[in-house]
C-alpha positions as CSV (number, residue, x, y, z in Angstrom):
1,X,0.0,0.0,0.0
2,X,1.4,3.4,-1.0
3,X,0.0,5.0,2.1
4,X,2.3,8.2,1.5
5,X,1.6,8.9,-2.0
6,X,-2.6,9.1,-1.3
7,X,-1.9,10.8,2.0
8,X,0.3,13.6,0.1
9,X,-2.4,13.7,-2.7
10,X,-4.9,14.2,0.1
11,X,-2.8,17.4,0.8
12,X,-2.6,18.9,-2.5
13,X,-6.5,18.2,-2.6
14,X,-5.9,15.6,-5.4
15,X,-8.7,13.6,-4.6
16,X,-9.3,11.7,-7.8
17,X,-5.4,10.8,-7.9
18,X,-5.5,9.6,-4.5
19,X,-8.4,7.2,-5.0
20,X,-6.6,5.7,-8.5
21,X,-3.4,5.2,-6.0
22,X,-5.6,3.4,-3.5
23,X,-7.4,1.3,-6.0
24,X,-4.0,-0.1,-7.5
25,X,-4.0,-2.3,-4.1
26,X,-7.2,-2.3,-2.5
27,X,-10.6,-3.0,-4.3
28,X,-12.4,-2.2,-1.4
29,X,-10.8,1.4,-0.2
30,X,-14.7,2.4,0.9
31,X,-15.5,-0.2,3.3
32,X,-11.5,-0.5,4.6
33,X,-11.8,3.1,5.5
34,X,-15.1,2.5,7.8
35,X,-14.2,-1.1,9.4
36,X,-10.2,-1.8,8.5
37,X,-8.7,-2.3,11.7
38,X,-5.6,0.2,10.7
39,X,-2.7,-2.1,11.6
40,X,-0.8,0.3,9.5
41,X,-1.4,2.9,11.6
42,X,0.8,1.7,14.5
43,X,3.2,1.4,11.7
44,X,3.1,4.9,11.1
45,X,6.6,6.8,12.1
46,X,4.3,10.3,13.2
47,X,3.3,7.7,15.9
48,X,6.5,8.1,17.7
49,X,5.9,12.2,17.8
50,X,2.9,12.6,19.1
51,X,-0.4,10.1,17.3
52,X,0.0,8.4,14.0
53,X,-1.6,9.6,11.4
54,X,-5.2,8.9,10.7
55,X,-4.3,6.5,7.4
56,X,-7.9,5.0,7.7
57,X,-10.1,8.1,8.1
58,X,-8.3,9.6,5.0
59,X,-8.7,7.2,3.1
60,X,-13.0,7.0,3.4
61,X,-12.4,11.0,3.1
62,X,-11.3,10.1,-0.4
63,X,-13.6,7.3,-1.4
64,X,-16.2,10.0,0.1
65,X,-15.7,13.3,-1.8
66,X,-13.5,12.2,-4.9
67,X,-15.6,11.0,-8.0
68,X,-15.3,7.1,-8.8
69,X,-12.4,6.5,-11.5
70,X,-14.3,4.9,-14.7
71,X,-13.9,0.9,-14.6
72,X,-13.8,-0.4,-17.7
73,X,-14.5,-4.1,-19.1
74,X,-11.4,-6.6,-19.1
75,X,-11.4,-8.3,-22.2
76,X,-10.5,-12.4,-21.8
77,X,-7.5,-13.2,-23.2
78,X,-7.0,-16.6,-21.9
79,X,-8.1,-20.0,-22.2
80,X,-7.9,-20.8,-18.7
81,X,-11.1,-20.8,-16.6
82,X,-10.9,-20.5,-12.8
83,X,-13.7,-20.7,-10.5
84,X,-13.8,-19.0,-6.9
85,X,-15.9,-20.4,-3.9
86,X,-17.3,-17.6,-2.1
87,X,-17.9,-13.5,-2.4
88,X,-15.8,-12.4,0.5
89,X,-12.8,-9.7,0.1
90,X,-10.7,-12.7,-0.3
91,X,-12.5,-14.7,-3.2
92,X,-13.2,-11.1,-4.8
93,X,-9.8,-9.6,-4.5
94,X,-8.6,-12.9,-6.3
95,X,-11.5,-12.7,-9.2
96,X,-10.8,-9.0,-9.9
97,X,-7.0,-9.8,-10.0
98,X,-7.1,-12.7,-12.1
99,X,-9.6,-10.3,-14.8
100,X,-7.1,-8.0,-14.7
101,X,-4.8,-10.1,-16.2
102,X,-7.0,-12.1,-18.7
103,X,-9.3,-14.7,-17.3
104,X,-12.2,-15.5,-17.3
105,X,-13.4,-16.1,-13.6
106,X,-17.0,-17.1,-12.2
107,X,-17.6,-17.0,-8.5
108,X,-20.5,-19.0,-6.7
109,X,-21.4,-17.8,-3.7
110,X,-24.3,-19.3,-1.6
111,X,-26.0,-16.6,0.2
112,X,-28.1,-13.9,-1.5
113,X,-25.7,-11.4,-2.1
114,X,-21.5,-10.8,-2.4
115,X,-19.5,-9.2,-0.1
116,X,-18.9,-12.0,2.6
117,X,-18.7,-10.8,6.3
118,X,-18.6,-7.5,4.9
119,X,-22.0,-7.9,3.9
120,X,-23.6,-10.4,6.7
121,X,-21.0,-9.9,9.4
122,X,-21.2,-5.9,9.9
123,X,-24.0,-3.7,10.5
124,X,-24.9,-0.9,8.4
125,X,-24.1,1.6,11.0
126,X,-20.5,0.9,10.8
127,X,-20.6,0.3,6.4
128,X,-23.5,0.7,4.7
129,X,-24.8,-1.5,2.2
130,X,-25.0,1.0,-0.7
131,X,-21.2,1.9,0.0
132,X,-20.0,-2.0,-0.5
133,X,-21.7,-2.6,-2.9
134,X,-21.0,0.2,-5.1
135,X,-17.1,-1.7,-4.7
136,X,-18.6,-5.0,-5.3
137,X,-19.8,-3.5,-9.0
138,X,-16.6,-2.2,-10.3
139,X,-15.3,-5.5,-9.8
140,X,-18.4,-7.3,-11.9
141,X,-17.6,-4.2,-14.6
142,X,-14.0,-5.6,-15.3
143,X,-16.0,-8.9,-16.5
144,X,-16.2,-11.2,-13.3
145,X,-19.2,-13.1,-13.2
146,X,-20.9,-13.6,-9.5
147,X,-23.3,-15.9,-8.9
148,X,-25.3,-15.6,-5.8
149,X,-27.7,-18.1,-3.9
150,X,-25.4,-21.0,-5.3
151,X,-23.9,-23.5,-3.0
152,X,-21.4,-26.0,-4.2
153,X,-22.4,-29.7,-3.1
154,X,-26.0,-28.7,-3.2
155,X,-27.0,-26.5,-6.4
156,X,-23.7,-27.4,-8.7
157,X,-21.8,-30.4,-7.9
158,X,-18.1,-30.5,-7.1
159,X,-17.2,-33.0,-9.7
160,X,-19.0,-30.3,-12.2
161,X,-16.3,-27.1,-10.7
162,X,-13.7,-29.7,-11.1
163,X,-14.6,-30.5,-14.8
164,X,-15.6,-26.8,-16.0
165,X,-12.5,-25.1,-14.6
166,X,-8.9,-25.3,-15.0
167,X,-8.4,-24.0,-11.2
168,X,-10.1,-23.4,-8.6
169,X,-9.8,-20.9,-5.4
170,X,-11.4,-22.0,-1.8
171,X,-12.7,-18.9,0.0
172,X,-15.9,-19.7,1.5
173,X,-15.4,-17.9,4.6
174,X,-16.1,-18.2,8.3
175,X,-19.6,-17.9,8.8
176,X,-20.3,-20.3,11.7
177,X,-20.3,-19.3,15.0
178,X,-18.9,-21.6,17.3
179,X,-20.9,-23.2,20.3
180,X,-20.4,-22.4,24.3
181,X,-20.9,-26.1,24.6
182,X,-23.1,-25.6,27.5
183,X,-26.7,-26.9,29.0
184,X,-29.4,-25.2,27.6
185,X,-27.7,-23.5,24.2
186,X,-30.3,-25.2,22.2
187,X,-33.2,-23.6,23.6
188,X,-35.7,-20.9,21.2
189,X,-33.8,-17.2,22.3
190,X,-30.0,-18.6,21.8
191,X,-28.4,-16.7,18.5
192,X,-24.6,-17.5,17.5
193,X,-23.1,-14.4,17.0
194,X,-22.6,-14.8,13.5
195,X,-26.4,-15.9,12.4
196,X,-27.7,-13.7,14.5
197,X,-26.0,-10.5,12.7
198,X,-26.9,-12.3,9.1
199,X,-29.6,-12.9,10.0
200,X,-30.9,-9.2,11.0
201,X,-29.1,-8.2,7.7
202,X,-30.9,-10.3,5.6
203,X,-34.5,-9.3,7.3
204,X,-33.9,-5.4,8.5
205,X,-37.2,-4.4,8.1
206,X,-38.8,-7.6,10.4
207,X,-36.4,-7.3,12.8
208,X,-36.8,-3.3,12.8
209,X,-40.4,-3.4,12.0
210,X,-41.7,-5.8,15.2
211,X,-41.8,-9.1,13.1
212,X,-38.2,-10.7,15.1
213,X,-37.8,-9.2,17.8
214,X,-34.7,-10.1,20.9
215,X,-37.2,-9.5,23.9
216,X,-36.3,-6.7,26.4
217,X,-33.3,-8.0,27.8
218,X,-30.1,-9.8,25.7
219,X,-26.5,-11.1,26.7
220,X,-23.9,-11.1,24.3
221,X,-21.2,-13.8,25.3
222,X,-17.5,-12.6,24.2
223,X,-15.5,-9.6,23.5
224,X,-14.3,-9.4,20.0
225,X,-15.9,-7.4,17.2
226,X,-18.6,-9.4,16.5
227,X,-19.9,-9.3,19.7
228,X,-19.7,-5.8,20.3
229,X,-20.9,-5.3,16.8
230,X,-24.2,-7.7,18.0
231,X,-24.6,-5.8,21.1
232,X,-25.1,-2.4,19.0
233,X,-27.5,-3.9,17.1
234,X,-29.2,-5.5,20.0
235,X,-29.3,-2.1,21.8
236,X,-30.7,-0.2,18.7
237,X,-33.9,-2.9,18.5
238,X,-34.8,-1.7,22.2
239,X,-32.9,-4.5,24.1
240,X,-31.3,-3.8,27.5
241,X,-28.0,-5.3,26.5
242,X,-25.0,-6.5,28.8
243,X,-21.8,-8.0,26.9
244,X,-20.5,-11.2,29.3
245,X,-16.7,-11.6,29.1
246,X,-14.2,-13.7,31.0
247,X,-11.5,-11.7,30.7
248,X,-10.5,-8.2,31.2
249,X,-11.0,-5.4,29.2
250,X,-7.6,-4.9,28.3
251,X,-7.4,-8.5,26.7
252,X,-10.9,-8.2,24.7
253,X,-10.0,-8.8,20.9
254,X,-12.7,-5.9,19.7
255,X,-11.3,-2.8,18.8
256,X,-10.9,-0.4,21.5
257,X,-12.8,2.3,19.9
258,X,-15.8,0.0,19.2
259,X,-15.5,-0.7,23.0
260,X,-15.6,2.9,24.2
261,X,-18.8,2.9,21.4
262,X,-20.7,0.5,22.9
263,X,-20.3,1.7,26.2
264,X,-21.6,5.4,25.1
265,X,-24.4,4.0,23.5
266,X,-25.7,2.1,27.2
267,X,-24.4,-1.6,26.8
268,X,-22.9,-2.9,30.4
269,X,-20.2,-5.3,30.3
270,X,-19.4,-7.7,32.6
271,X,-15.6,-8.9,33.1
272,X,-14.1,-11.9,34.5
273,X,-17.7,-13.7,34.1
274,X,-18.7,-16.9,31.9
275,X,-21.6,-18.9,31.4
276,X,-22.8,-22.3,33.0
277,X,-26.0,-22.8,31.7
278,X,-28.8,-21.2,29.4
279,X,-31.8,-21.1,31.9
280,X,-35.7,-21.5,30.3
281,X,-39.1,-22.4,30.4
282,X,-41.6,-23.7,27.3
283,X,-38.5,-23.8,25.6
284,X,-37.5,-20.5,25.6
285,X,-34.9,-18.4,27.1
286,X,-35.5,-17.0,30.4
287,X,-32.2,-16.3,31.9
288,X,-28.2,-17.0,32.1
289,X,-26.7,-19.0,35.2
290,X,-22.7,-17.4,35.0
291,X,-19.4,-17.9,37.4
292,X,-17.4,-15.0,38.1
293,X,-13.6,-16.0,37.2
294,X,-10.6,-14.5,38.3
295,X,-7.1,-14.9,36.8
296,X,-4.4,-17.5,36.3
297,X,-1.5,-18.5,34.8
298,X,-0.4,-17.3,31.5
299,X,-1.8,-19.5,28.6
300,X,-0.8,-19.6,25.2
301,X,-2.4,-16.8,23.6
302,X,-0.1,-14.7,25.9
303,X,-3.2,-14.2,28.1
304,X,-4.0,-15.2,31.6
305,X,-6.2,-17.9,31.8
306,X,-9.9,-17.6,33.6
307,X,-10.1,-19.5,36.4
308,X,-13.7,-20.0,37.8
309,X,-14.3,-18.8,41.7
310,X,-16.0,-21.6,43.2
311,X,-19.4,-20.6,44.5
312,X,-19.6,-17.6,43.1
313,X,-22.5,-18.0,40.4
314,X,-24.8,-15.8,40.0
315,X,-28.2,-15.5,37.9
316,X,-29.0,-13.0,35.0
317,X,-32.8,-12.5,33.6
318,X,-32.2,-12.5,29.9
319,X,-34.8,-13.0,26.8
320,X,-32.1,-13.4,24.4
321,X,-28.4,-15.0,24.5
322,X,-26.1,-14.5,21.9
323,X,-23.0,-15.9,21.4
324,X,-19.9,-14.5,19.5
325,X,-17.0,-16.5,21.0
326,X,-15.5,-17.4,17.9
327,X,-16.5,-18.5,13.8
328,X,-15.0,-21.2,11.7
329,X,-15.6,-22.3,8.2
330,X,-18.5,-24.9,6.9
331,X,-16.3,-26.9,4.7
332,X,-19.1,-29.5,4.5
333,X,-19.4,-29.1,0.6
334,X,-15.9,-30.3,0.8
335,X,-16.0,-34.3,-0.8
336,X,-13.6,-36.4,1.6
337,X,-12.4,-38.0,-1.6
338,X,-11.1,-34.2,-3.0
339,X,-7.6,-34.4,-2.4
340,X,-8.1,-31.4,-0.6
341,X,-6.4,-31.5,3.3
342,X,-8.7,-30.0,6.0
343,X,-6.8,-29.6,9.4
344,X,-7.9,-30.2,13.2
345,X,-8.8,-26.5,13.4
346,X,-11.5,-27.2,10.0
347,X,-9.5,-24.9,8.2
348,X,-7.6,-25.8,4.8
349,X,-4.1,-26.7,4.7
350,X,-2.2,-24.6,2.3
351,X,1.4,-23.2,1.9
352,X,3.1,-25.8,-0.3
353,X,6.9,-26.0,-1.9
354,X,5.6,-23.5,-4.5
355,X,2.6,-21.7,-3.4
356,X,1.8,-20.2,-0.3
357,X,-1.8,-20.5,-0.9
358,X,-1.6,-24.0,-2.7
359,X,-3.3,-27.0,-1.4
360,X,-2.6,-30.7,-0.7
361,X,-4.5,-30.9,-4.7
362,X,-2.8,-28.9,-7.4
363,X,-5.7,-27.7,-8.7
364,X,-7.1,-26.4,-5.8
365,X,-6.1,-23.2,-4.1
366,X,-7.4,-21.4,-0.5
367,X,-7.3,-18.3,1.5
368,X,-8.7,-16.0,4.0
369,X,-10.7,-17.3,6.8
370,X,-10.8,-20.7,5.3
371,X,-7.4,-20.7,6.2
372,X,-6.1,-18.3,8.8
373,X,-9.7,-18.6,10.7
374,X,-11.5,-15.3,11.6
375,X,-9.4,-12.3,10.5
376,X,-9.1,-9.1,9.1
377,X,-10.4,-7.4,5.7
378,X,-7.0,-6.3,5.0
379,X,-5.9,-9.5,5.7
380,X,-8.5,-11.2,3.3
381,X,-7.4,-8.6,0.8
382,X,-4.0,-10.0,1.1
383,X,-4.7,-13.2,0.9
384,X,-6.8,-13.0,-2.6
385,X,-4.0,-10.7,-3.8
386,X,-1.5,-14.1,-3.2
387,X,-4.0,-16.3,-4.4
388,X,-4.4,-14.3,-7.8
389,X,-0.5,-14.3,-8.0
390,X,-0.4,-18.3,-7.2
391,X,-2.7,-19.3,-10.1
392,X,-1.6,-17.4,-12.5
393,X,2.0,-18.5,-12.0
394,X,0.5,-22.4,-11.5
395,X,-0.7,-21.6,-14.9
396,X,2.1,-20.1,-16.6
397,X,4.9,-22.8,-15.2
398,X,2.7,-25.4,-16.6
399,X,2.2,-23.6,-20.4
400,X,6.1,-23.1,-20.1
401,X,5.2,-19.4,-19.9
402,X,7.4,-16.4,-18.4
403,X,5.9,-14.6,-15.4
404,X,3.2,-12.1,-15.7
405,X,4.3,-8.4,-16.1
406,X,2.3,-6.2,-15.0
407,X,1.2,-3.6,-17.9
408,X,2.0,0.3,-17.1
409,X,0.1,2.4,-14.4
410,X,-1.0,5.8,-15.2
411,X,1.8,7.9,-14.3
412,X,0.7,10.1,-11.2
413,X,3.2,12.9,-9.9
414,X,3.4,12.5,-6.0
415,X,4.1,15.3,-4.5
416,X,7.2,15.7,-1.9
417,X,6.3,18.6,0.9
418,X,8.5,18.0,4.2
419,X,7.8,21.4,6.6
420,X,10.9,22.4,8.1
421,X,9.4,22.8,11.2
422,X,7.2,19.5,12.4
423,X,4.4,21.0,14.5
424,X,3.2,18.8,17.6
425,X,-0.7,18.7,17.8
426,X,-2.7,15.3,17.6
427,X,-4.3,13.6,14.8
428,X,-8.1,14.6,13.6
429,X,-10.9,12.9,15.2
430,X,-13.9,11.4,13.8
431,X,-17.1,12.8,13.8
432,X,-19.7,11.0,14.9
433,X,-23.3,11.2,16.0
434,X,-24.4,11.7,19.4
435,X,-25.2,8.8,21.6
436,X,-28.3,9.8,22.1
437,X,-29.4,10.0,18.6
438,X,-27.6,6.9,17.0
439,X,-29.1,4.4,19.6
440,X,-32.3,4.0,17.8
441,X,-31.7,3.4,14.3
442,X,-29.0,2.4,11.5
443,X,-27.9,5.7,10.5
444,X,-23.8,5.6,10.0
445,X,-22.2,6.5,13.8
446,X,-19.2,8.2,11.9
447,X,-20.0,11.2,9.9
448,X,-16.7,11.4,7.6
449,X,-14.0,14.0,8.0
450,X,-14.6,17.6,6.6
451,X,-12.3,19.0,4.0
452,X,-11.0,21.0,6.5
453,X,-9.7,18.3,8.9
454,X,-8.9,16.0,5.8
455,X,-6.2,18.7,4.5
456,X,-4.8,19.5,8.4
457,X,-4.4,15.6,9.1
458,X,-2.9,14.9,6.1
459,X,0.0,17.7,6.7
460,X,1.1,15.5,9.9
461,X,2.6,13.3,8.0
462,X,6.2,13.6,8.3
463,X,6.9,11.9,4.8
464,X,9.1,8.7,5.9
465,X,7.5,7.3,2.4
466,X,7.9,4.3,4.0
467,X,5.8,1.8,1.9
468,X,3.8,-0.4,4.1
């Protein structure tokens, strides 16, 4: 990522050019600058004056204000056919890649619509829908064809992928939420984490309208983002919502600032607690038994492990439990007979003598969750940008080929301003809505920067030009 060059362009008010500089890395620059967890910024050499540089928010400042650079159709110039399993920024990064360079590429994804966790995994207070998909177009305009509400194993076969396409890329995602393995979880008022938040995505207006509805009171079980993202939405459908964790806050996985979020919007949390047993009656929820916890030795996450206080349970009167301890992937539509290695942890064994994303089957390659387990967008960027490179080189070594060269960017001057005198102040905050009037619906929390706060936070950075 050319961080420097956009951030510079961002200065000179060079919107346009900043978003083609952005684009030459990242299809989806929109949706990383709402819900990218900005490892970059604490990468970011401003970091050690003062704050780093707000990388993220300028870079949904550009997606926001500059107009959208034309896409234009990809003609196919190879005989090679490769397929792609799933519509998340992994299997979507790869698809636009391998267009770019010639082939024709057909994704099947099963649920209604592309975009992967993107889509069904965040609410559209944090990235609304029109936003992503506006991303998700530009990459069918370069010729990719994405076909939705199609599960592999069920409405094609596998032996039918196999036989249509020269290659194929595994990225079907995480999208099951992982069990608390405790009495009571089957009971009618227990969500997983992830179907709950699909769920409401793919039936807004029930849930918003009175058709679903969580009951008054909800516990969220866990503390990364997609349980802090399913509090907010519990909390904006009139629940009284408490978030259950059995650590501290200072080891919660979630984002700090969607912490300090949820907590301004009303949501309790609980530390050092976990649950025991689902409590209800007629078969549906009625409360939570927990055990307060205290803790232990260090484990290997480089955590202290809970340790339950004996005695020390306790009673909560809930209508809803959801819980977001962890996802992994459904590799069901996987045939036992495919040559294809699934590991202990259900996620595909990759990283062979030639490929990092190859599997134990030549013709097969994965990424993203499927293989790293739940992750980042960046991160699924990433790995469909290895993918795309993998194929294409599985490809060429086996036509005897030389190694794709990538054809001539337009030539954008960057411009190189270093002030003499580097002023201390911190970086720009976000502006969001109140509290008090976010609570209740799905606006967008964060407003967007103005052009006035875009041009002062992008003269902190101290040009290092160091490309991340």
């Amino acid at each position: 990522m050319d961080i420097p060059s956009y951030v510079a362009l961002v200065r000179e008010d060079r919107l346009e050019d900043a978003y083609k500089v952005m684009l030459r890395t990242n299809p989806f620059p929109s949706a990383c600058g709402r819900v990218c967890d900005h490892q970059c910024m604490s990468k970011c050499r401003r970091g050690l004056l003062d704050e780093p540089v707000s990388i993220k928010f300028l870079k949904r400042y550009i997606t926001d204000q500059a107009p959208r650079p034309e896409i234009k159709p990809v003609a196919v110039t190879r005989k090679e056919k490769v397929a792609v399993i799933g519509a998340g920024p992994a299997g979507l990064t790869c698809a636009r890649d391998l267009a770019m360079r010639g082939y024709s590429v057909k994704v099947f994804e099963e649920l209604p619509t592309p975009g992967g966790m993107l889509s069904w995994g965040i609410p559209s207070y944090r990235l609304p829908r029109e936003i992503l998909g506006k991303e998700i177009d530009d990459i069918r305009k370069l010729g990719v064809e994405i076909q939705c509400g199609v599960r592999v194993g069920r409405d094609v076969s596998w032996d039918a992928v196999n036989q249509e396409f020269d290659l194929v890329y595994l990225a079907p995602g995480a999208h099951k939420s992982q069990r608390m393995g405790v009495e009571g979880e089957s009971l009618q008022g227990v969500w997983g984490g992830v179907e709950f938040l699909r769920d409401f995505n793919m039936n807004e207006k029930a849930w918003t309208g009175g058709g679903k509805s969580l009951g008054d009171r909800v516990a969220v079980i866990g503390g990364g983002n997609s349980a802090i993202d399913a509090a907010r939405t519990a909390t904006r459908l009139g629940a009284d919502v408490t978030i259950l964790y059995r650590r501290l806050r200072e080891d919660m996985p979630a984002a700090a600032e969607e912490i300090e979020a949820a907590e301004h919007e009303g949501i309790k949390i609980e530390y050092l607690v976990a649950p025991l047993k689902v409590i209800g009656s007629d078969g549906k929820v009625t409360g939570i038994e927990c055990q307060r916890m205290k803790l232990g030795d260090y484990d290997s996450s480089g955590r202290k492990r809970p340790v339950v206080i004996e005695g020390s349970n306790f009673t909560l009167d809930v209508t809803t439990v959801i819980a977001a301890i962890g996802q992994t992937p459904d590799l069901s539509f996987v045939p036992q007979d495919s040559g294809v290695a699934v590991n202990k942890w259900s996620t595909f064994d990759v990283w062979t003598d030639e490929f990092r994303s190859g599997t134990t089957n030549p013709k097969f390659f994965a990424g993203g969750d499927a293989v790293t387990g739940p992750s980042t967008v960046i991160k699924a960027i990433a790995a469909g940008h290895q993918a795309a490179d993998d194929i294409d080189a599985s490809i060429r070594k086996k036509n005897g080929e030389p190694a794709w060269t990538p054809p001539p960017e337009e030539e954008i001057t960057i411009p190189f301003i270093i002030d003499e005198d580097t002023e201390e102040f911190p970086m720009a905050r976000m502006p969001e809505l109140e509290a008090s009037a976010r609570k209740a619906n799905f606006q967008e929390v964060e407003v967007g920067y103005t052009r006035a706060l875009a041009m002062k936070e992008a003269t902190r950075c101290i040009r290092c030009d160091a490309k991340i």
